[in-house]
C-alpha positions as CSV (number, residue, x, y, z in Angstrom):
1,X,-9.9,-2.9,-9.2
2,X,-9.9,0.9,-8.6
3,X,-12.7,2.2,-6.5
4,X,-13.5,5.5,-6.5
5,X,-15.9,8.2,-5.0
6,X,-18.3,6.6,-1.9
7,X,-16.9,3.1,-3.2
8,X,-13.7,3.7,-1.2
9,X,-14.6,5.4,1.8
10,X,-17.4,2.4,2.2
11,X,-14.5,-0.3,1.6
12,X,-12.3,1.6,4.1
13,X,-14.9,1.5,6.7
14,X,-15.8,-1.8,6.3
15,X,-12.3,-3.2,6.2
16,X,-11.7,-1.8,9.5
17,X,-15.1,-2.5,11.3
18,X,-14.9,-6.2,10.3
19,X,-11.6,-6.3,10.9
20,X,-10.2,-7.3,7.6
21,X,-7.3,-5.3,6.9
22,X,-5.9,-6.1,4.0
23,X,-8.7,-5.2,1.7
24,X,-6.8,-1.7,2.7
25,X,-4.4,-2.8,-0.3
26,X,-6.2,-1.9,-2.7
27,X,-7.1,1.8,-1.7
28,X,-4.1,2.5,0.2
29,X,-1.1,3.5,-0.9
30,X,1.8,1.4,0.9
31,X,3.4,4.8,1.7
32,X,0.5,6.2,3.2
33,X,1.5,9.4,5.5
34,X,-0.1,8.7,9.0
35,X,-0.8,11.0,11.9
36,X,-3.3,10.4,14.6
37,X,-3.8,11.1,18.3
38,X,-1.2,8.2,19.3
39,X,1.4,9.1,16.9
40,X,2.6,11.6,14.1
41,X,4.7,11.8,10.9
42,X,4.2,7.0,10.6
43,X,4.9,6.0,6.9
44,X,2.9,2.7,5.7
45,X,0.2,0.9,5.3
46,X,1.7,-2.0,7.1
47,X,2.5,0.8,10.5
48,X,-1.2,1.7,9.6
49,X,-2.8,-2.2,9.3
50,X,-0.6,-3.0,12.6
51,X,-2.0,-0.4,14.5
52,X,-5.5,-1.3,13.8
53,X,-5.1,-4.8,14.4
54,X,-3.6,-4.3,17.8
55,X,-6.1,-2.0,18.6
56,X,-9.0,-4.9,17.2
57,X,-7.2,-7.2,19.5
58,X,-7.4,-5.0,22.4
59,X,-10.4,-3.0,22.4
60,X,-13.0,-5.6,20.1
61,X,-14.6,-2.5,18.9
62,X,-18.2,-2.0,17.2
63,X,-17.6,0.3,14.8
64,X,-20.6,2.5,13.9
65,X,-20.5,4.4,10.5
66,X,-21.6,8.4,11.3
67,X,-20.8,9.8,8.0
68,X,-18.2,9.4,5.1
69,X,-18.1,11.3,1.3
70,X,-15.5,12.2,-1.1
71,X,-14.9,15.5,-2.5
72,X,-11.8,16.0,-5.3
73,X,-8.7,14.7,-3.6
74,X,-10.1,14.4,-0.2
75,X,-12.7,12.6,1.7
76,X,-13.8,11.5,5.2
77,X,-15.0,8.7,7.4
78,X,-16.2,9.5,10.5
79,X,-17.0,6.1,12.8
80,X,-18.5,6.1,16.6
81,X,-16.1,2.9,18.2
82,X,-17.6,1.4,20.8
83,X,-14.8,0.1,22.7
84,X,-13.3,-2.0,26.0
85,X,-10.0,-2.7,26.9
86,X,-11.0,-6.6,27.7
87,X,-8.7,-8.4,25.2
88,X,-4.8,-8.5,24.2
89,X,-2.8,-5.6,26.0
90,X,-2.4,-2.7,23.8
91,X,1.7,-1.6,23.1
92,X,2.2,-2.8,26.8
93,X,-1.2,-1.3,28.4
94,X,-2.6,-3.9,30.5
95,X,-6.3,-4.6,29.8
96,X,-8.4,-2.7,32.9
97,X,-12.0,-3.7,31.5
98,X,-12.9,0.1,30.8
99,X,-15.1,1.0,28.1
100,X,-16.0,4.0,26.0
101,X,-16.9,5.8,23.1
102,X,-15.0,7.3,20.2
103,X,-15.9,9.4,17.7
104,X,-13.3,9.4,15.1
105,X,-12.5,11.4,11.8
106,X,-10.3,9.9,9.0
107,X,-9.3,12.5,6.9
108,X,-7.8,11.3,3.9
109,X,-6.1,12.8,1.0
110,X,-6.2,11.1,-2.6
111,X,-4.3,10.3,-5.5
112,X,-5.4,8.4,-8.4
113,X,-8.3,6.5,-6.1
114,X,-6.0,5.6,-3.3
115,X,-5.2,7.0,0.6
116,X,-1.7,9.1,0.1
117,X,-2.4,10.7,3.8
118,X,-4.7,9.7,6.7
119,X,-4.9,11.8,9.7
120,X,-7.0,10.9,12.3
121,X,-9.0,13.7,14.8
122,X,-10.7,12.8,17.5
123,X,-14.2,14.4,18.4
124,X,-14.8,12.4,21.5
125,X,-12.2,11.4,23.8
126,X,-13.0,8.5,25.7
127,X,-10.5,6.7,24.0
128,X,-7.9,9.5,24.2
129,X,-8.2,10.5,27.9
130,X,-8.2,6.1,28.6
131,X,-4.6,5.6,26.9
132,X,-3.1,9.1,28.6
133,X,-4.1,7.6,31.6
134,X,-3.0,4.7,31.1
135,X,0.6,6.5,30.1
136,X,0.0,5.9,26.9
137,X,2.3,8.7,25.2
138,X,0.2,11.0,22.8
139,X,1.4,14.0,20.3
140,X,1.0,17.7,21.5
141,X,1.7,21.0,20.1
142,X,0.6,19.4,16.8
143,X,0.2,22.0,13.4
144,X,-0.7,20.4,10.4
145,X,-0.1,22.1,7.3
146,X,-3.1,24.2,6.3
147,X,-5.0,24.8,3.5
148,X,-5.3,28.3,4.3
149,X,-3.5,30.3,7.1
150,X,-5.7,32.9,9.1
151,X,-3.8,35.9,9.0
152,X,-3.0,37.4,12.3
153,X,-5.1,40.0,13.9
């Protein structure tokens, strides 16, 4: 069944907060375009469900809804994680027992009710400033494509 309007960006967020990924199958496409704070330019929603297992694994998050709508062929989902690195190591960081906040935005972009594109932005960075400590390898210099380009003064 297709799900459309607050219907998907509700099953996205509860598929990740509890954890169970593959109800992502139905609102994802399986070639999802995915770019986040620990990687750019990752194609699938098996890259995409892997990632967010390990990081369930490793961080055992509480994931706090903040806000999520749909508008055309785009929506959001913004969710507060509440994390600590107590569990599995996370793509070879060692847990340290450190614990934080996240405020995340999942910007997605839709096609016939499912994900074609999630990018992830951070507006907290706990979480970001942890794994760069931890020598975790994150994307710079980064320039989406925009919907509209400032002209230059």
């Amino acid at each position: 069944m297709t799900k459309t309007g607050t219907d998907l960006t509700l099953e996205i967020y509860e598929a990740f907060a509890n954890n169970e990924l593959d109800r992502w199958d139905a609102v994802i496409r399986p070639d999802v375009k995915l770019n986040s704070p620990a990687g750019r330019d990752i194609v699938g929603i098996d890259a995409l469900k892997a990632f967010g297992a390990a990081f369930h694994s490793a961080f055992r998050p509480r994931v706090d809804l903040i806000e999520h709508f749909v508008a055309g062929d785009r929506a959001l989902v913004t969710v507060n994680l509440h994390w600590k690195h107590d569990g599995e190591p996370f793509y070879g960081i060692a847990p340290t027992g450190e614990s934080g906040t996240s405020v995340e935005c999942f910007l997605l972009r839709l096609e016939n009710g499912q994900v074609t594109h999630w990018d992830t932005a951070d507006a907290s960075l706990d979480l970001a400033i942890y794994l760069h400590n931890q020598g975790f390898d994150l994307p710079r210099a980064v320039t989406p494509p925009a919907i509209v380009e400032a002209t230059q003064r």
